[in-house]
mmCIF entry with sequence, helices, sheets and N, C-alpha, C, O atoms, coordinates in Angstrom:
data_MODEL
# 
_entry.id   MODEL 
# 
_entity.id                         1 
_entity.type                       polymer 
_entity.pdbx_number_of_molecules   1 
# 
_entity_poly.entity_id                      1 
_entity_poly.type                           'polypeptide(L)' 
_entity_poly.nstd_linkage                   no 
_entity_poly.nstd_monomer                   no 
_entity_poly.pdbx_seq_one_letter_code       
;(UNK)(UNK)(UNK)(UNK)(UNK)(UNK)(UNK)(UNK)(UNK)(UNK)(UNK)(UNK)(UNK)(UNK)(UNK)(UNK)
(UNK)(UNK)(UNK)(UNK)(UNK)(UNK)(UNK)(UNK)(UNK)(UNK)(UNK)(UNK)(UNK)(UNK)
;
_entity_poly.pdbx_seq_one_letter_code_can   XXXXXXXXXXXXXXXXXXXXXXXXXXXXXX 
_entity_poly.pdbx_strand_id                 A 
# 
loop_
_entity_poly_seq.entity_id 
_entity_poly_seq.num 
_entity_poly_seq.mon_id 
_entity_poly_seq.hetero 
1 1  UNK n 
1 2  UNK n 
1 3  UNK n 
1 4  UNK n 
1 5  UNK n 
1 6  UNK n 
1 7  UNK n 
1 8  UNK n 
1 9  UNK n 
1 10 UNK n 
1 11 UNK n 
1 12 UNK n 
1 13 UNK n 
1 14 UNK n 
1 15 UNK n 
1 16 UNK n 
1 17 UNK n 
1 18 UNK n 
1 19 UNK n 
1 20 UNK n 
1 21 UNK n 
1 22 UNK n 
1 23 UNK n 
1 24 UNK n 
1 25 UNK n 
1 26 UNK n 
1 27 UNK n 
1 28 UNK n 
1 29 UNK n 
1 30 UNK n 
# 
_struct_asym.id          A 
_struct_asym.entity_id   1 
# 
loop_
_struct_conf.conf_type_id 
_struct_conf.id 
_struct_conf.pdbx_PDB_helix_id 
_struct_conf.beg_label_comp_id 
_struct_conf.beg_label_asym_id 
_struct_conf.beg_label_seq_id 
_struct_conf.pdbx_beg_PDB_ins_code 
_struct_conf.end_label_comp_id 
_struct_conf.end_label_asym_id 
_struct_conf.end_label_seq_id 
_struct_conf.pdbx_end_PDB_ins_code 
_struct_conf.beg_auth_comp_id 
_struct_conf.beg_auth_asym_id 
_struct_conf.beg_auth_seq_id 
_struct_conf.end_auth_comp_id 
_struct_conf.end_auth_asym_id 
_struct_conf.end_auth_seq_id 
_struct_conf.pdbx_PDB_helix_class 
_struct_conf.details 
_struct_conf.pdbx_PDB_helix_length 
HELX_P HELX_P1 AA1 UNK A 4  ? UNK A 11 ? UNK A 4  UNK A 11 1 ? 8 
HELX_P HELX_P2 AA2 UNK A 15 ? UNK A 21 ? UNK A 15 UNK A 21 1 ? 7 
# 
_struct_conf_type.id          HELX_P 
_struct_conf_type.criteria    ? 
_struct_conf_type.reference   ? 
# 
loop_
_atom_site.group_PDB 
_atom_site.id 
_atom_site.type_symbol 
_atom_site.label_atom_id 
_atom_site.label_alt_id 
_atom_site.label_comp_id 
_atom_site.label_asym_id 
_atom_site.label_entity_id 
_atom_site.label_seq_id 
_atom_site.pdbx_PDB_ins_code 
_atom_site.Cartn_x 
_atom_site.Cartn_y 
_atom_site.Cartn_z 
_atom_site.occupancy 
_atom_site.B_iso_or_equiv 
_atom_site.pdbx_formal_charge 
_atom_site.auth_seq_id 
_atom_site.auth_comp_id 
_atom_site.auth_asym_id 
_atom_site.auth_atom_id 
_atom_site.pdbx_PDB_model_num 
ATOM 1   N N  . UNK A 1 1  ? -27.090 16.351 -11.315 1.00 0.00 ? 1  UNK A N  1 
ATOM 2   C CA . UNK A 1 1  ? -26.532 15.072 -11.724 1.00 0.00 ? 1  UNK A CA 1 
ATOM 3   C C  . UNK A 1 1  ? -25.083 15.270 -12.162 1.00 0.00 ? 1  UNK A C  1 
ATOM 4   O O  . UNK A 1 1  ? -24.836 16.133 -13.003 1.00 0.00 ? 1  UNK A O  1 
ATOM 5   N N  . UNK A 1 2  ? -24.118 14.524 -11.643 1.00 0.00 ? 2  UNK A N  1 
ATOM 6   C CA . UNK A 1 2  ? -22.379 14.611 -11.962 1.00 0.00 ? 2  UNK A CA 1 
ATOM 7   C C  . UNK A 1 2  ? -22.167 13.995 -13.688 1.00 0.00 ? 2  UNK A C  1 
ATOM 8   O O  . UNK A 1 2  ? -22.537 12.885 -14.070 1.00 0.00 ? 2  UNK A O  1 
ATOM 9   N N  . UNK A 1 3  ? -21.721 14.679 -14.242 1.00 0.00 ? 3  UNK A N  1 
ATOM 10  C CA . UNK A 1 3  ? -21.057 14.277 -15.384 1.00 0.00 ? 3  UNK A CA 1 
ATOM 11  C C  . UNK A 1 3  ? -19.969 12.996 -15.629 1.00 0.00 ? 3  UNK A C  1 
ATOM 12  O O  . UNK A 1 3  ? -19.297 12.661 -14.654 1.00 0.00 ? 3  UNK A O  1 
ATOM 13  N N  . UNK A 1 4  ? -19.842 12.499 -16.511 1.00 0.00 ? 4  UNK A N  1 
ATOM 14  C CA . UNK A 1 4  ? -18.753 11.872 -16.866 1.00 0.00 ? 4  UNK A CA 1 
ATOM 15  C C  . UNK A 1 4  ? -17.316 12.453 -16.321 1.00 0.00 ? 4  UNK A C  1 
ATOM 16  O O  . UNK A 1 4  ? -16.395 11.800 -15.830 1.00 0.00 ? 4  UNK A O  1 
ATOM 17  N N  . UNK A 1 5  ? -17.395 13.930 -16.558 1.00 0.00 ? 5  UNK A N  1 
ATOM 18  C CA . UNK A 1 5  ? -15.896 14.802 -16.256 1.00 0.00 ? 5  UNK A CA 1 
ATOM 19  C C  . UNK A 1 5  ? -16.445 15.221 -14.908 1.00 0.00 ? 5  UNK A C  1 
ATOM 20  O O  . UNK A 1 5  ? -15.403 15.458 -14.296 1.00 0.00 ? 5  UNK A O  1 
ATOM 21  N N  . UNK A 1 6  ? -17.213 15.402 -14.263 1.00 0.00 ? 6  UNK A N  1 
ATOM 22  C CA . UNK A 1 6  ? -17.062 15.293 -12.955 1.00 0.00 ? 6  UNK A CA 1 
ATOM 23  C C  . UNK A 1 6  ? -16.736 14.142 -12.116 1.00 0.00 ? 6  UNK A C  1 
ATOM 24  O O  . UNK A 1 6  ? -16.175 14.135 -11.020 1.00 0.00 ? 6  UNK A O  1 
ATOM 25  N N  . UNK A 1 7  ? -17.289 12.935 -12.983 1.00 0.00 ? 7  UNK A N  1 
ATOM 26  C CA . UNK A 1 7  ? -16.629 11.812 -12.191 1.00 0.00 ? 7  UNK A CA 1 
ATOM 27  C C  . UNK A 1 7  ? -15.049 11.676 -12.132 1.00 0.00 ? 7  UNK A C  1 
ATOM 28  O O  . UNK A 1 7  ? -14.217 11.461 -11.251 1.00 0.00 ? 7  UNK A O  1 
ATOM 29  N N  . UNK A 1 8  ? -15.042 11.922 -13.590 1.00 0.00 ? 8  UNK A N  1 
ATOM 30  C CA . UNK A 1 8  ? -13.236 11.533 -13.252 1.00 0.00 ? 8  UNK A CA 1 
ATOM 31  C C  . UNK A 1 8  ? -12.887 12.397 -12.959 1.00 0.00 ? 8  UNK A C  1 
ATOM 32  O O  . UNK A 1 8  ? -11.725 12.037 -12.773 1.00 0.00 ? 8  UNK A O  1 
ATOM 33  N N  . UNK A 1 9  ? -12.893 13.652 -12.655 1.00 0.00 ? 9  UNK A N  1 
ATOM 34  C CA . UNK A 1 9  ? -11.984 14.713 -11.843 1.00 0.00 ? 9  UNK A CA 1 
ATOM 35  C C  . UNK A 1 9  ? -11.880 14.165 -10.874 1.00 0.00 ? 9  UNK A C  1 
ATOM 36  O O  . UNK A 1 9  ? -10.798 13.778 -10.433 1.00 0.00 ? 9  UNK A O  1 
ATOM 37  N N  . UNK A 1 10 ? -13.146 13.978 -10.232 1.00 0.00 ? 10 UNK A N  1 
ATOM 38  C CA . UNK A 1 10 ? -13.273 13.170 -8.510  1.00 0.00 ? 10 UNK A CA 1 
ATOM 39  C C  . UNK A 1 10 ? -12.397 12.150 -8.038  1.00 0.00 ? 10 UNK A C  1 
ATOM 40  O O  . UNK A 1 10 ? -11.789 12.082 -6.970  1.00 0.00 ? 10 UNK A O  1 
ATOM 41  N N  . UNK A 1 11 ? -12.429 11.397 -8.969  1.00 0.00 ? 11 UNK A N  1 
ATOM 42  C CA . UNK A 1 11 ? -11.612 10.049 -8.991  1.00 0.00 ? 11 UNK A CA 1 
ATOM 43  C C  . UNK A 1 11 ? -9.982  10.481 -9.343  1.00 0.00 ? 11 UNK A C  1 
ATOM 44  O O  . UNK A 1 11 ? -9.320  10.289 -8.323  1.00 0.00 ? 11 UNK A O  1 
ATOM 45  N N  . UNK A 1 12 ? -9.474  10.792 -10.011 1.00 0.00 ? 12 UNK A N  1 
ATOM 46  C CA . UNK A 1 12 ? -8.561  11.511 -10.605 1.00 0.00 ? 12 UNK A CA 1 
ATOM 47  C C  . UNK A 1 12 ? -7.660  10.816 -11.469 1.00 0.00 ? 12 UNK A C  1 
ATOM 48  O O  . UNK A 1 12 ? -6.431  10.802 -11.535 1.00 0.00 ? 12 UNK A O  1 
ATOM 49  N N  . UNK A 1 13 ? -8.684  10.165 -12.204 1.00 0.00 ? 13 UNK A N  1 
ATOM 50  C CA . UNK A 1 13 ? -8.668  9.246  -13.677 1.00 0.00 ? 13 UNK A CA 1 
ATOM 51  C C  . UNK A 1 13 ? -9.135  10.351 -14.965 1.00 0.00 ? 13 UNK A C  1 
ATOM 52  O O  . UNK A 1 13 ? -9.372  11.557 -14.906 1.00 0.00 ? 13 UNK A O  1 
ATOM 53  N N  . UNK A 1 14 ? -9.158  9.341  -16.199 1.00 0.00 ? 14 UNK A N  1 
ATOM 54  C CA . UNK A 1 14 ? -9.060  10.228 -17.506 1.00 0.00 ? 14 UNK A CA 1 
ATOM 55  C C  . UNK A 1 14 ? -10.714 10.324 -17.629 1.00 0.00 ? 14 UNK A C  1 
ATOM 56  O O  . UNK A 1 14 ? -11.475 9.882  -16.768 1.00 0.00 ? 14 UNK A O  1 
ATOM 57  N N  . UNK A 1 15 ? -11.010 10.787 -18.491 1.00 0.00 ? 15 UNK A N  1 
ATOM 58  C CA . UNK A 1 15 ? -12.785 10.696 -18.948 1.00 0.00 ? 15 UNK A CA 1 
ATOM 59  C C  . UNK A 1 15 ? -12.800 9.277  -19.165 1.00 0.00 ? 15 UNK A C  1 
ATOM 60  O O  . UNK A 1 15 ? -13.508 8.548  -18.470 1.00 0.00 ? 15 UNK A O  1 
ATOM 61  N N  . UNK A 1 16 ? -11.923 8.748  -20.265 1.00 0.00 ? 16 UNK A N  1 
ATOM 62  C CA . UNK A 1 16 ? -11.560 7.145  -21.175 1.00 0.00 ? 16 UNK A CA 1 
ATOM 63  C C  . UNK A 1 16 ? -11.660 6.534  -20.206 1.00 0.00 ? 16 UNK A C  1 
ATOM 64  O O  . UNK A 1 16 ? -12.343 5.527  -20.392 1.00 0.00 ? 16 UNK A O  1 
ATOM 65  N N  . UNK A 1 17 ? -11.160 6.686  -18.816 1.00 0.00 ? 17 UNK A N  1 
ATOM 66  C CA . UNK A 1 17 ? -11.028 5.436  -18.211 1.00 0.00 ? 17 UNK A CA 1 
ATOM 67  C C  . UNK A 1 17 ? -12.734 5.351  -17.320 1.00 0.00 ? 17 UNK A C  1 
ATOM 68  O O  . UNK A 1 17 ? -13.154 4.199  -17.211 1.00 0.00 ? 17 UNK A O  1 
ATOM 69  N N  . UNK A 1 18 ? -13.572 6.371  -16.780 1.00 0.00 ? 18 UNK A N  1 
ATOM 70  C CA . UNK A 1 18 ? -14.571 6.513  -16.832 1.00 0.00 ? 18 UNK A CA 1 
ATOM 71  C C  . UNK A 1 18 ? -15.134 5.718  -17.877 1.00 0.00 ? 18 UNK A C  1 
ATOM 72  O O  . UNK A 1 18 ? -15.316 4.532  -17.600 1.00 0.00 ? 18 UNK A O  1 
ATOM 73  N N  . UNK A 1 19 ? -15.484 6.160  -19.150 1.00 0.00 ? 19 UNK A N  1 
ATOM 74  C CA . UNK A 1 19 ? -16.087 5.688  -20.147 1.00 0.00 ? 19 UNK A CA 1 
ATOM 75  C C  . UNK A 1 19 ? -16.393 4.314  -20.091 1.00 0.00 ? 19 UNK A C  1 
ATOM 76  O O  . UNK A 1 19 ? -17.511 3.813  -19.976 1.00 0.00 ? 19 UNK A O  1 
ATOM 77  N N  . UNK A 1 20 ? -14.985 3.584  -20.208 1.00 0.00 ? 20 UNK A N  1 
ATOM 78  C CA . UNK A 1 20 ? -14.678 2.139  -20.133 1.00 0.00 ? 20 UNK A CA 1 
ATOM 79  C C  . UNK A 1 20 ? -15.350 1.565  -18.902 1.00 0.00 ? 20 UNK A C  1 
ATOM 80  O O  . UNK A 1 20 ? -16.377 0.887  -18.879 1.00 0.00 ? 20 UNK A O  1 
ATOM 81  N N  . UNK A 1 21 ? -14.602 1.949  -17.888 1.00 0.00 ? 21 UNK A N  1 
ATOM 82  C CA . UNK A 1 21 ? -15.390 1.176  -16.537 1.00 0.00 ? 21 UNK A CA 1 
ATOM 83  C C  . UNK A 1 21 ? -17.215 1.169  -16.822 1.00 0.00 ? 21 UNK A C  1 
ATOM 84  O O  . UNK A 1 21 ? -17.805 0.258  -16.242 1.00 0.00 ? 21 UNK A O  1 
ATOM 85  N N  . UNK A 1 22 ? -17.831 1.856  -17.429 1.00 0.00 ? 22 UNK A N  1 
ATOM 86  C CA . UNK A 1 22 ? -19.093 1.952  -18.088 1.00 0.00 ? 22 UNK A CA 1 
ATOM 87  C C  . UNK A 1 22 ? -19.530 1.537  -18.938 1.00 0.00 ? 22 UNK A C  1 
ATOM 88  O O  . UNK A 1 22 ? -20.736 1.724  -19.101 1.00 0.00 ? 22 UNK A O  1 
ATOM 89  N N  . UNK A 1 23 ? -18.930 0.920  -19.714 1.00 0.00 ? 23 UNK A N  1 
ATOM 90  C CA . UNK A 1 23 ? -18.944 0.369  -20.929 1.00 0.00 ? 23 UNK A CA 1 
ATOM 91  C C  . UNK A 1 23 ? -18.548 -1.023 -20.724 1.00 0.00 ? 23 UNK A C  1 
ATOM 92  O O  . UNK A 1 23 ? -19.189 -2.069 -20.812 1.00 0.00 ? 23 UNK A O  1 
ATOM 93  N N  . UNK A 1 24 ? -17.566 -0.822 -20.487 1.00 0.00 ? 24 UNK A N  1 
ATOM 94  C CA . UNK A 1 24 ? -16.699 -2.539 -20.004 1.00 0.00 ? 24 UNK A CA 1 
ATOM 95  C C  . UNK A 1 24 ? -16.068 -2.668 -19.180 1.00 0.00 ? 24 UNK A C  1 
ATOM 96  O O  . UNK A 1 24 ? -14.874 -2.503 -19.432 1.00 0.00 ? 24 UNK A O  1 
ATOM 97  N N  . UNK A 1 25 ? -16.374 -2.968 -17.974 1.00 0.00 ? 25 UNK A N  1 
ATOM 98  C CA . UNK A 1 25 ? -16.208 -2.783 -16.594 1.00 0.00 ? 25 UNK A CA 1 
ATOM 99  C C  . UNK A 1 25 ? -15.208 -4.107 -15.878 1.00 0.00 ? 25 UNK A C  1 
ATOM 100 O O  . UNK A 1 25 ? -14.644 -4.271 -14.796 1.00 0.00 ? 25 UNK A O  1 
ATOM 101 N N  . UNK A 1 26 ? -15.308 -4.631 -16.714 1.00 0.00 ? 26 UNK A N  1 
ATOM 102 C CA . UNK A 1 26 ? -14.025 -5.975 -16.818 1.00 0.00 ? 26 UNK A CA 1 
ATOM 103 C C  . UNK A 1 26 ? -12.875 -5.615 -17.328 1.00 0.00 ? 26 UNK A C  1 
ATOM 104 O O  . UNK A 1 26 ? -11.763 -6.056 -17.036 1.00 0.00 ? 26 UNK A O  1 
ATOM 105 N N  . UNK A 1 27 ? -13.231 -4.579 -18.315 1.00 0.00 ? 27 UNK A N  1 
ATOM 106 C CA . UNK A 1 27 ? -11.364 -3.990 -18.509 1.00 0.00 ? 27 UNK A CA 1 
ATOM 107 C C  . UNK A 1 27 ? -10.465 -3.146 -17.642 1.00 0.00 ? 27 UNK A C  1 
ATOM 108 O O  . UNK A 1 27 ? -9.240  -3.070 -17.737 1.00 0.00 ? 27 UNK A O  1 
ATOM 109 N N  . UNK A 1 28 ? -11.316 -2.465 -16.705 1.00 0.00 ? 28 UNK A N  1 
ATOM 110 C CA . UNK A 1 28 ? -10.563 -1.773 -16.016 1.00 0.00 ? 28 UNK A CA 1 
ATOM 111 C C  . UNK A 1 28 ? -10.370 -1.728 -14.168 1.00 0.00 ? 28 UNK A C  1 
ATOM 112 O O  . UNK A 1 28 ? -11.154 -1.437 -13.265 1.00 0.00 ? 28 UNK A O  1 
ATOM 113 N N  . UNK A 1 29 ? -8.873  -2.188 -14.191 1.00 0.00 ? 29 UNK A N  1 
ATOM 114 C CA . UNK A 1 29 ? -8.320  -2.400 -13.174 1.00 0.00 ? 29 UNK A CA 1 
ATOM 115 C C  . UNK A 1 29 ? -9.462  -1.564 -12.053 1.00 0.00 ? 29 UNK A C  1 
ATOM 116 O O  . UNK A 1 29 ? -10.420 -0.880 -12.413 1.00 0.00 ? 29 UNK A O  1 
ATOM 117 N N  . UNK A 1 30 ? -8.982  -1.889 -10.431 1.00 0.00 ? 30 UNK A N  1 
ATOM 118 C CA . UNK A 1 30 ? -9.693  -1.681 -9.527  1.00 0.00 ? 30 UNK A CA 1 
ATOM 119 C C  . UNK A 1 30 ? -8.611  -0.798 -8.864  1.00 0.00 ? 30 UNK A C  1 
ATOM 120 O O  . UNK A 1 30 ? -8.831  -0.260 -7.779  1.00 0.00 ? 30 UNK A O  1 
# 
């Protein structure tokens, strides 16, 4: 199973911005 920090490495965003899109997925841009 991928981590939080594996996602955003992948993506090549912060952990925070991970977090958020998960949390509150209306705050963060596309």
């Amino acid at each position: 199973m991928a981590t939080i920090r594996d996602i955003a490495r992948s993506a090549g965003v912060s952990i925070g911005t991970v977090s958020n899109y998960l949390n509150s997925p209306e705050l963060v841009a596309e």
